[in-house]
DOZAVEX-564767 format. One record per atom (N, C-alpha, C): atom name; residue number from 1; x, z, y. Coordinates in Angstrom, 1 decimal, decimal comma, always signed. Each point is the difference from the previous one (the first is absolute). Example, Ala and Ser with C-alpha at 12.3 -4.5 7.8 and 13.67 -1.06 7.14 Angstrom:
# residues 2
   site   pos       xx       zz       yy
      N     1    +13,2     +7,8     -5,7
     CA     1     -0,9     +0,0     +1,2
      C     1     +0,9     +0,0     +1,2
      N     2     -0,4     -0,7     +1,1
     CA     2     +0,9     +0,0     +1,1
      C     2     -0,8     +0,8     +1,1
***
This chain:
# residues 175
   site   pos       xx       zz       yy
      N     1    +35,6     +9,5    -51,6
     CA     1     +0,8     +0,6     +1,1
      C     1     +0,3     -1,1     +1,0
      N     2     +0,1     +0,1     +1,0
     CA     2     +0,3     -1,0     +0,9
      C     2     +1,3     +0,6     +1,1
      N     3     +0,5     -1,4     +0,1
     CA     3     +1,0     +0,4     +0,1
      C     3     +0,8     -0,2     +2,0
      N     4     +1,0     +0,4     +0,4
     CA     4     +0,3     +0,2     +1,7
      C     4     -0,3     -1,4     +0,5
      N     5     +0,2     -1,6     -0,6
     CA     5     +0,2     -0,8     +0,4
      C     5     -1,9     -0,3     +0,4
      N     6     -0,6     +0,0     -1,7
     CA     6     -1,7     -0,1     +0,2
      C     6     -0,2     +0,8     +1,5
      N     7     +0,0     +1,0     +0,1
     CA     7     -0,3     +1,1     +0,9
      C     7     +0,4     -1,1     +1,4
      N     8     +0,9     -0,4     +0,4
     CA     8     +0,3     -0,4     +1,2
      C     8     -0,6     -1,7     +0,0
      N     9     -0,3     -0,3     -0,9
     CA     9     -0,7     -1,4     -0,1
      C     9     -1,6     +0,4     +0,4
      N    10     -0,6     +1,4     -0,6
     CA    10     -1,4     +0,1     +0,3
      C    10     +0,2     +0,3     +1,5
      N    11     +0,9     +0,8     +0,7
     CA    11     +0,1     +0,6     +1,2
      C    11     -0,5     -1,1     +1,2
      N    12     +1,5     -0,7     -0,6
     CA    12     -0,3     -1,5     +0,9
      C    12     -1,0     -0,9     -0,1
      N    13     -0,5     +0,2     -1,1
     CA    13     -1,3     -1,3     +0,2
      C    13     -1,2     +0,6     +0,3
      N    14     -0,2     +1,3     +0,4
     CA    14     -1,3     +0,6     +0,2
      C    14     -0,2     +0,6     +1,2
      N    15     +1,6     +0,4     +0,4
     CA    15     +0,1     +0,6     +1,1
      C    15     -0,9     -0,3     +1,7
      N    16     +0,2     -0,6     +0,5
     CA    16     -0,5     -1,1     +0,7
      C    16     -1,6     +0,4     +0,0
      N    17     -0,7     -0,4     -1,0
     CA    17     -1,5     -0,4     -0,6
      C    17     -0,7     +1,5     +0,0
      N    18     +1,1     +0,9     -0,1
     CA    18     -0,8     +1,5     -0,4
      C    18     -0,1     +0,6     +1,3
      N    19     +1,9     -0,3     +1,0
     CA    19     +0,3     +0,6     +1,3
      C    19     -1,6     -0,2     +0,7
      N    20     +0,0     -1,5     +0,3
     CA    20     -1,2     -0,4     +0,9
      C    20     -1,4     +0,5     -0,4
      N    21     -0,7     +0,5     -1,3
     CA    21     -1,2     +0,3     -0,5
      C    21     +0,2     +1,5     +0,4
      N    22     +1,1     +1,0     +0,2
     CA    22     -0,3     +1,0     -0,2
      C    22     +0,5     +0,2     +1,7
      N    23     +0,1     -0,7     +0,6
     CA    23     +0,5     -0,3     +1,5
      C    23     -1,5     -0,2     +0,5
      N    24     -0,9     -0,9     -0,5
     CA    24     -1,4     +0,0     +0,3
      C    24     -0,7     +1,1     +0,2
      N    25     +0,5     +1,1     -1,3
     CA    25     -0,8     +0,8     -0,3
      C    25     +0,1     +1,0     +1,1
      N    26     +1,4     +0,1     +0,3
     CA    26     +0,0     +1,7     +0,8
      C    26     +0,5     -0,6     +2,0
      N    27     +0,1     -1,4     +0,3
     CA    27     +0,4     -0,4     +0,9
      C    27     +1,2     +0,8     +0,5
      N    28     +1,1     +0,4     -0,8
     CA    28     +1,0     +0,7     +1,0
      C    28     +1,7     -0,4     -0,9
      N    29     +0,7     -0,6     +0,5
     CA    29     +0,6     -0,5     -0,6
      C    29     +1,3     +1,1     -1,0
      N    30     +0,1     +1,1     +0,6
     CA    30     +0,5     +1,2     -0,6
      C    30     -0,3     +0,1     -1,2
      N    31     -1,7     +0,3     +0,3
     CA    31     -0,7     +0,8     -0,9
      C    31     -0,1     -0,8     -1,5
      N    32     -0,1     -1,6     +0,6
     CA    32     -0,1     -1,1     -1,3
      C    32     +1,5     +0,1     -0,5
      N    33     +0,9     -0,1     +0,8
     CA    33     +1,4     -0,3     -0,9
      C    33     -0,1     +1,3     -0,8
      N    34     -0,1     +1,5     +0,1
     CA    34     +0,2     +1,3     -0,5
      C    34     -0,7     -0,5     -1,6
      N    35     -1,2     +0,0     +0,4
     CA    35     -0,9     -0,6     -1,1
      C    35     +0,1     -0,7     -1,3
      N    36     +0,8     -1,1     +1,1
     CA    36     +0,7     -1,2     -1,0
      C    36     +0,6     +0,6     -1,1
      N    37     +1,1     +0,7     +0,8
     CA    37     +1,3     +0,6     -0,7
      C    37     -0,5     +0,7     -1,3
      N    38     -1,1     +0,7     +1,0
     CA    38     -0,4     +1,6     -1,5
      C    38     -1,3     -0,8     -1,2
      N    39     -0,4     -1,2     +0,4
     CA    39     -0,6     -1,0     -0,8
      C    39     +1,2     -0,7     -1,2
      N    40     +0,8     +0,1     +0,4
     CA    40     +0,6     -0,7     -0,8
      C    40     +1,4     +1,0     -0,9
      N    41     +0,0     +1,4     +0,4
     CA    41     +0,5     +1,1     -0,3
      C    41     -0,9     +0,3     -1,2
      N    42     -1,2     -0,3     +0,1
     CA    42     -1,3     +0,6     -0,8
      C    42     +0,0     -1,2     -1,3
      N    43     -0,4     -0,9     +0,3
     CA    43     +0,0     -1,4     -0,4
      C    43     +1,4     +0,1     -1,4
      N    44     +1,0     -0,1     +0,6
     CA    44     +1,3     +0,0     -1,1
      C    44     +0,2     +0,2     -1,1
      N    45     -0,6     +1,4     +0,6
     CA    45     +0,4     +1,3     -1,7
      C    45     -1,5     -0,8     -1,0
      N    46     -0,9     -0,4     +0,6
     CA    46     -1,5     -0,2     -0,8
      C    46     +0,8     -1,4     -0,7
      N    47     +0,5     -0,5     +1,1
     CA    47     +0,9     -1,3     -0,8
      C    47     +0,9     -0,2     -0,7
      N    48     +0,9     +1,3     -0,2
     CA    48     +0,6     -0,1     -1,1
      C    48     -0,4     +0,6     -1,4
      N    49     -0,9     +0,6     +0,5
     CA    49     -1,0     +0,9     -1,9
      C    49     -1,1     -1,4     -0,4
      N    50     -0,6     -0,6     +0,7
     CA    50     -0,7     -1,1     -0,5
      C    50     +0,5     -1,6     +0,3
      N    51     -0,5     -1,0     -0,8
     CA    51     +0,4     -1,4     +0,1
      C    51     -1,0     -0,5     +1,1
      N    52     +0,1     -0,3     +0,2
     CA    52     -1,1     -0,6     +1,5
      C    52     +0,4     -1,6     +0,3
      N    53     -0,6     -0,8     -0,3
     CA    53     -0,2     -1,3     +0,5
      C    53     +0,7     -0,4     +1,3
      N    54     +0,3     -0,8     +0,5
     CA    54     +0,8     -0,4     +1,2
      C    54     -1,5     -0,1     +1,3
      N    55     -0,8     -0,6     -0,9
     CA    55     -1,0     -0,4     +0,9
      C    55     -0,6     +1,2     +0,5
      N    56     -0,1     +0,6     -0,9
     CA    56     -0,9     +1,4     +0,9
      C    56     +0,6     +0,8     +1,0
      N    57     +1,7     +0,0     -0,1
     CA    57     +0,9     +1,1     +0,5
      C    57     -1,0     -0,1     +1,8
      N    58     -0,7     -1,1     +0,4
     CA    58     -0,4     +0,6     +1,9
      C    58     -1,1     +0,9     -0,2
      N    59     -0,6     -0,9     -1,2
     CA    59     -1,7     +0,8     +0,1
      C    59     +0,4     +1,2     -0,5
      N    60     +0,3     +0,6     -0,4
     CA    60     +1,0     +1,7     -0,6
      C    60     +0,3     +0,3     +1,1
      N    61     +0,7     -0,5     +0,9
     CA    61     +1,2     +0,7     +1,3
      C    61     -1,2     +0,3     +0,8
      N    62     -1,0     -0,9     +0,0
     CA    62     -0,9     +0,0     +0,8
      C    62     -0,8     +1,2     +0,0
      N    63     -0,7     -0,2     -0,8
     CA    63     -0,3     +1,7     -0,6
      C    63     +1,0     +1,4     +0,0
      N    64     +0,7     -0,2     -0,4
     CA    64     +1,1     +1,2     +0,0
      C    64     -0,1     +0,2     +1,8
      N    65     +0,6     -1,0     +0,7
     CA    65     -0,1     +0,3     +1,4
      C    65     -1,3     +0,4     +0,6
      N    66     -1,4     +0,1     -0,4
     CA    66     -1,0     +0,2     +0,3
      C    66     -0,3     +1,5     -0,3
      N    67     +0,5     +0,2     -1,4
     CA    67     +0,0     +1,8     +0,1
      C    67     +1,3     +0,9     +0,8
      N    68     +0,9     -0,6     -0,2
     CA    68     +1,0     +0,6     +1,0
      C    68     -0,9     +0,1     +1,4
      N    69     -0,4     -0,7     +0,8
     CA    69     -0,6     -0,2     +1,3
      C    69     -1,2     +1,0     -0,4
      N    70     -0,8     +0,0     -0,8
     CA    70     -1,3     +1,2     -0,2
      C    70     +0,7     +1,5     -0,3
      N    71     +0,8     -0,1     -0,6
     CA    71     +1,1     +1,2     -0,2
      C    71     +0,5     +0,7     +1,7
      N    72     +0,2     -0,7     +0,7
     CA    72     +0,7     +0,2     +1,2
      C    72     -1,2     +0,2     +0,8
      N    73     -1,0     -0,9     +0,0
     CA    73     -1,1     +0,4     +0,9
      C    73     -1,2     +1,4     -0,1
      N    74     +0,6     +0,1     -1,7
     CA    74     -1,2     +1,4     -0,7
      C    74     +1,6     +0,7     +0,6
      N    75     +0,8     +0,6     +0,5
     CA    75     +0,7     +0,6     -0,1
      C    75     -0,1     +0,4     +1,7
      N    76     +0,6     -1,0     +0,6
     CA    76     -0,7     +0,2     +1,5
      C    76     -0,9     +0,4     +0,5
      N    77     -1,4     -0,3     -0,8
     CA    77     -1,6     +0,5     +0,5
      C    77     +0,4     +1,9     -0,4
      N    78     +0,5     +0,0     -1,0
     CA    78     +0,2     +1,7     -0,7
      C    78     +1,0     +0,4     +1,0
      N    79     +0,9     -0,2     +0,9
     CA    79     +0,8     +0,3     +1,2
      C    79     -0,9     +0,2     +0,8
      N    80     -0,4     -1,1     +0,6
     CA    80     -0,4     -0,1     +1,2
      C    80     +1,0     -0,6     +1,0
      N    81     -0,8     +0,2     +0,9
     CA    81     +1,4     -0,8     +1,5
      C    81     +0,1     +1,4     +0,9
      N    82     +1,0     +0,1     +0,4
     CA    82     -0,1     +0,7     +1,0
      C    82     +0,6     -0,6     +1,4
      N    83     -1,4     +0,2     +1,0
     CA    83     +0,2     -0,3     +1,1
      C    83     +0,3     +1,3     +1,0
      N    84     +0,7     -0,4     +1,0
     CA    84     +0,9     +0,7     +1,0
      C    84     -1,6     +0,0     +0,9
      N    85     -0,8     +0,5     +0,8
     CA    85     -1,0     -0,4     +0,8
      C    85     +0,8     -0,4     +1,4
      N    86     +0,9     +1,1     +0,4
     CA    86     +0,1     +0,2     +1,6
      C    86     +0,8     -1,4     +0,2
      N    87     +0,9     -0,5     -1,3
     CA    87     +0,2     -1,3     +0,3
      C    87     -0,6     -1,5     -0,1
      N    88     -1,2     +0,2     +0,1
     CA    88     -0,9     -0,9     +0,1
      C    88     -0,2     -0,4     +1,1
      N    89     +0,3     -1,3     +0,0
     CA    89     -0,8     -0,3     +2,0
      C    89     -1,0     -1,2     -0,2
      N    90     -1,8     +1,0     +0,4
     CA    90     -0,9     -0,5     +0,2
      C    90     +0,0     -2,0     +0,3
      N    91     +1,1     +0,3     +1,1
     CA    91     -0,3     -1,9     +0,5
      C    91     +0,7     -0,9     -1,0
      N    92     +1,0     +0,8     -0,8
     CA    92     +0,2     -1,1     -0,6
      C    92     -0,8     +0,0     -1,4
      N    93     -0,6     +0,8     -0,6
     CA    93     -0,9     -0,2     -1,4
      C    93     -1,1     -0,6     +0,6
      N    94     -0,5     +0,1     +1,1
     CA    94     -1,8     +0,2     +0,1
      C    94     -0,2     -1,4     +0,1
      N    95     -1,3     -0,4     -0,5
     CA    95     -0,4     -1,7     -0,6
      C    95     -0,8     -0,3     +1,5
      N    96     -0,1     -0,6     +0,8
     CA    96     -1,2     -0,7     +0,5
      C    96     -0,7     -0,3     -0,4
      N    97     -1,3     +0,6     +0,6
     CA    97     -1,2     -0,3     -0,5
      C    97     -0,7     -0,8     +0,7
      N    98     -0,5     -1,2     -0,6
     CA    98     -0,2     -0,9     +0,9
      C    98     -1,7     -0,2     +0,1
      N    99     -1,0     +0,8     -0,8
     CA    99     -0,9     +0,0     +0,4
      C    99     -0,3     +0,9     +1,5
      N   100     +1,1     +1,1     +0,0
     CA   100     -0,5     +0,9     +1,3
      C   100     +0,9     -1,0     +1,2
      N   101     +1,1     -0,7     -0,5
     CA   101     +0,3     -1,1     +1,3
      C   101     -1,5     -1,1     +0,6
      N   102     -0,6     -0,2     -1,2
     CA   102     -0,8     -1,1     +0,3
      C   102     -1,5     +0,6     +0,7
      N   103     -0,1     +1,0     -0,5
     CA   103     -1,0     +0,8     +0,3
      C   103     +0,4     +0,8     +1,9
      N   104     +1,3     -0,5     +0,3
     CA   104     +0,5     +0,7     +1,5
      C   104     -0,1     -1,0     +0,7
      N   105     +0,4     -1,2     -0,3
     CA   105     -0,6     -1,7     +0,5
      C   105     -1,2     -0,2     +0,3
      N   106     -1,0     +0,5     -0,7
     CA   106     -1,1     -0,4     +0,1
      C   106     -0,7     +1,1     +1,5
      N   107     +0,2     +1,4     -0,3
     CA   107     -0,2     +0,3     +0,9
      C   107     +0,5     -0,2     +1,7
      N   108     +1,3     -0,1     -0,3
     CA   108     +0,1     -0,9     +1,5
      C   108     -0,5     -1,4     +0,1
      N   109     -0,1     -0,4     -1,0
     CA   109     -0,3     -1,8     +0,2
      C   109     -1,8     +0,3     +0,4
      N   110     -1,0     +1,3     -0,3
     CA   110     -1,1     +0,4     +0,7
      C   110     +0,0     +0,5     +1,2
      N   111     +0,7     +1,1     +0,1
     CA   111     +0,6     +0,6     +1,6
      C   111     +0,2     -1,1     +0,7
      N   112     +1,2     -1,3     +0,0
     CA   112     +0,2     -1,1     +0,9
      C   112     -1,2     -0,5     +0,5
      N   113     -1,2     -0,6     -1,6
     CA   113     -1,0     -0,4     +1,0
      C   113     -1,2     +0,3     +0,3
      N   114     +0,5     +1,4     +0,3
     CA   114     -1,3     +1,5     +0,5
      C   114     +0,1     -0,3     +1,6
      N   115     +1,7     -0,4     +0,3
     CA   115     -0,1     +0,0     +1,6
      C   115     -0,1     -1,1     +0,6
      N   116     -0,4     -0,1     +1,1
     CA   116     -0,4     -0,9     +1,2
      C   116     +1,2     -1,4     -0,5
      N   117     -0,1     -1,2     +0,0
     CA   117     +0,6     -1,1     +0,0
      C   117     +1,3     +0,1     +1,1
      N   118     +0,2     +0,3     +1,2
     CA   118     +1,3     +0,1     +0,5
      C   118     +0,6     +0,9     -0,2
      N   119     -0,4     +1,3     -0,7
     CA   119     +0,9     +1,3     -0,9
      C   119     +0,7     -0,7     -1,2
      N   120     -0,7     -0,8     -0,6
     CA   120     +0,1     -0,5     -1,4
      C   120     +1,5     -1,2     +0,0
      N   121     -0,6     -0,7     +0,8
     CA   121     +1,2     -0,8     +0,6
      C   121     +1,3     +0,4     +0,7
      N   122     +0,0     +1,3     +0,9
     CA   122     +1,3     +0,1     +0,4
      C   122     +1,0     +0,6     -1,3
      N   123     -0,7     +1,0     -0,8
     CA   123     +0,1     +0,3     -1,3
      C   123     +0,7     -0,9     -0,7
      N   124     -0,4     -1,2     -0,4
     CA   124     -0,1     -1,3     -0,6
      C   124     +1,6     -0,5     -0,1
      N   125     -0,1     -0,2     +1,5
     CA   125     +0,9     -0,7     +0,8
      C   125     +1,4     +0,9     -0,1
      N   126     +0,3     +1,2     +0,8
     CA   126     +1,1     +1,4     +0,4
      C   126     +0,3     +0,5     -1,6
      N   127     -1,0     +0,3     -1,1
     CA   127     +0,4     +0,8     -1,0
      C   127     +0,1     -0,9     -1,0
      N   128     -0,6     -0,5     -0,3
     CA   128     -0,7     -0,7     -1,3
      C   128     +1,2     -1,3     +0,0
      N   129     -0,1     -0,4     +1,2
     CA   129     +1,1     -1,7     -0,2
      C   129     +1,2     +0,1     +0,9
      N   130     +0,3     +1,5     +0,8
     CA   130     +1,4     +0,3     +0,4
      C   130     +0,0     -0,4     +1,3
      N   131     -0,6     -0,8     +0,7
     CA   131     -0,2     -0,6     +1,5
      C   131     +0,7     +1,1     +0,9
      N   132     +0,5     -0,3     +0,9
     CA   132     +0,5     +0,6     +1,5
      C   132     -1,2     +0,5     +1,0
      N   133     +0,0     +1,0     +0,5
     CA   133     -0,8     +0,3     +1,1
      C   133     -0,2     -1,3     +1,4
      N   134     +1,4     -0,6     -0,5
     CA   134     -0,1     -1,3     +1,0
      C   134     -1,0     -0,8     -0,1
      N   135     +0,7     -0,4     -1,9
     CA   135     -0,8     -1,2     -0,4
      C   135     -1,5     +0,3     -0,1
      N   136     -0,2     +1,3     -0,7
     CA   136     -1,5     +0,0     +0,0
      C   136     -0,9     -0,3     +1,3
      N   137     +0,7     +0,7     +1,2
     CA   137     -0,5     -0,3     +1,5
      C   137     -0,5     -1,4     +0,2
      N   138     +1,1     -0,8     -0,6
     CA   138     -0,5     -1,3     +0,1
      C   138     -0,8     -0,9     -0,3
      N   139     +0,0     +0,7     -1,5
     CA   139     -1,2     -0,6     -1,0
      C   139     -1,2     +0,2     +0,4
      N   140     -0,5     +1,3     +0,6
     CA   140     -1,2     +0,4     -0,2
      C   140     +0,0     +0,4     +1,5
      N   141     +1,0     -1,1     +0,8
     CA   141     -0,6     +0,0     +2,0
      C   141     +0,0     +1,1     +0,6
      N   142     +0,7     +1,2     -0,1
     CA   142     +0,5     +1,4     +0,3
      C   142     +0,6     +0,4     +0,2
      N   143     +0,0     +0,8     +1,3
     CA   143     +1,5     +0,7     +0,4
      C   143     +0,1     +1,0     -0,9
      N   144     +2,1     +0,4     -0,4
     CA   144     -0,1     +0,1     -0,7
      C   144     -0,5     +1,8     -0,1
      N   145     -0,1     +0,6     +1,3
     CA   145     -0,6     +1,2     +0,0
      C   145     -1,4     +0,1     -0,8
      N   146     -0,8     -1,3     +0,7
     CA   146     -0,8     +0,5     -1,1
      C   146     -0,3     -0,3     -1,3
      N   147     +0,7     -0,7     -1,2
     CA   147     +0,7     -0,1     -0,6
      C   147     +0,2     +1,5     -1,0
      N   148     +1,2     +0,5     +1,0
     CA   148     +0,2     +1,7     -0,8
      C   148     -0,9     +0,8     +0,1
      N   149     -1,3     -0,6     +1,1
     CA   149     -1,0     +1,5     +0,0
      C   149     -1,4     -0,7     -1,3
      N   150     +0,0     -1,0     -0,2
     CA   150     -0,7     -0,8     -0,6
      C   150     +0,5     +0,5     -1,8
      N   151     +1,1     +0,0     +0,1
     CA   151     +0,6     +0,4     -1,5
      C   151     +0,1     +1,4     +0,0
      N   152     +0,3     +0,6     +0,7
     CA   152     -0,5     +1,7     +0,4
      C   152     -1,4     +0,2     -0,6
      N   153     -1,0     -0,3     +0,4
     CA   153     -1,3     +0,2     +0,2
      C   153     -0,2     -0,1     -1,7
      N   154     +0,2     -1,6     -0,3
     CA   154     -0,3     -0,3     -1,5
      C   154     +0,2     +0,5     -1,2
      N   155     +1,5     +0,8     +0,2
     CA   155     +0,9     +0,8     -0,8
      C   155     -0,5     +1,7     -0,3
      N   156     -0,6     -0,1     +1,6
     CA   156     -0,8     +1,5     +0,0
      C   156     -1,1     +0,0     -0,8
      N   157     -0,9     -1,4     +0,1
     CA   157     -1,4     -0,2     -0,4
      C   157     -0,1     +0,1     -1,8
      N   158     +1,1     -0,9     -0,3
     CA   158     -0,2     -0,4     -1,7
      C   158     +0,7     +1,6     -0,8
      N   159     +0,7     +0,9     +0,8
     CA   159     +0,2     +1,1     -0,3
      C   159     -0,9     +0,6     -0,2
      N   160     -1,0     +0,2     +0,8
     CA   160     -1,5     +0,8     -0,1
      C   160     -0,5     -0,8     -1,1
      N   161     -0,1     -1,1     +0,1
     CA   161     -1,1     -0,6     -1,2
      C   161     +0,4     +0,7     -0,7
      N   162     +1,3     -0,6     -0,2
     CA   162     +1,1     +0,8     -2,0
      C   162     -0,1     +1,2     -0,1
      N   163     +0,2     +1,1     +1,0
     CA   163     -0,4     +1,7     +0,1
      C   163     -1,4     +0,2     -0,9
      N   164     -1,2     -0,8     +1,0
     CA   164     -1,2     -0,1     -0,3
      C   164     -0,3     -0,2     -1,6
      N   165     +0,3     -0,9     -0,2
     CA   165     +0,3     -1,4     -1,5
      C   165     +0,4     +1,4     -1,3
      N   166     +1,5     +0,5     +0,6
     CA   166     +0,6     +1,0     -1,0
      C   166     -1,2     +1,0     -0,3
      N   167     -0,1     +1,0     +1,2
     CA   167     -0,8     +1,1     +0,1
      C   167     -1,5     -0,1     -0,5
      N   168     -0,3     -1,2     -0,1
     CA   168     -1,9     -0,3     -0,7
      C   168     +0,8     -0,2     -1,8
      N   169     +1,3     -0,5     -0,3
     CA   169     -0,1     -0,2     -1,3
      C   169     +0,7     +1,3     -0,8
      N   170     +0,6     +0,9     +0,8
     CA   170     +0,1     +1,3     -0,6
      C   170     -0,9     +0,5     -0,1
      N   171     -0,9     +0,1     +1,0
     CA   171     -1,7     +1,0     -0,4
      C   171     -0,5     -0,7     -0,9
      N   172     -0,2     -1,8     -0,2
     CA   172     -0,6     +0,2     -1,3
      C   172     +1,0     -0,1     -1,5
      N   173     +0,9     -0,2     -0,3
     CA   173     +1,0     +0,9     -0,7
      C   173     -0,3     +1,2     -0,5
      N   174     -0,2     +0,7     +0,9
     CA   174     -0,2     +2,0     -0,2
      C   174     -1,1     +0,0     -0,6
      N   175     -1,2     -0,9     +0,5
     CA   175     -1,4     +0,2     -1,0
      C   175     -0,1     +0,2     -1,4
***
């Protein structure tokens, strides 16, 4: 039989070593302390009907804590979760997906150089690297009217390519 004093000697020397392994297991600090507790609720009674070695008492807790946690997770899969839908908001769960980001690059980065070299440039210059209608005037020896009808034009043009671009890769999609 073992006795309150044993009991708070195993508590303290294991405690620590079991919190953190079973803190690994479920990453939530709640959920490991609850754990702890009912690991070592379970653990007790086993330790006072049998003689158990000092050295084994983590490798035991250890275990003990590992069906407690399979006990809770077979119990939760047999629940289920229940989710609310209407409170769900799309923008904040949804992952980026960065192959359709890279794959939206690419086709502008073809559209850019589908057009004439001073479309591509005012582009370049006004969108791409933030320039002023001033500064770009200056850069590229232009009043700056024409300027905004030069980035007009380009903006209209790589639209069509990309309209074009989309509408040939839906038809072959549908095939």
């Amino acid at each position: 039989m073992i006795d309150e004093k044993t009991i708070e000697e195993i508590c303290s020397s294991t405690w620590e070593p079991l919190y953190r392994f079973i803190y690994y297991k479920v990453q939530n600090r709640e959920e490991a302390e609850d754990i702890t507790q009912e690991t070592y609720v379970k653990a007790i009674s086993y330790f006072q009907k049998n003689n158990i070695k000092i050295e084994a008492y983590i490798a035991y807790l250890k275990v003990v804590s590992l069906n407690v946690l399979r006990d809770r997770w077979r119990k939760s899969k047999l629940k289920g979760n229940v989710v609310d839908i209407d409170a769900i908001n799309p923008a904040e769960i949804s992952v980026e997906d960065s192959t359709e980001k890279s794959a939206q690059k690419d086709m502008l980065q073809n559209a850019l150089s589908s057009v004439k070299e001073e479309y591509r440039t005012v582009v370049e210059l006004r969108i791409l690297k933030g320039y002023s209608v001033a500064e770009t005037s200056k850069i590229m020896n232009k009043k700056e009217g024409a300027i905004r009808v030069l980035q007009h034009r380009a903006l209209k043009e790589i639209a069509e390519i990309l309209k074009k671009n989309d509408s040939s890769r839906e038809g072959s999609s549908n095939e």
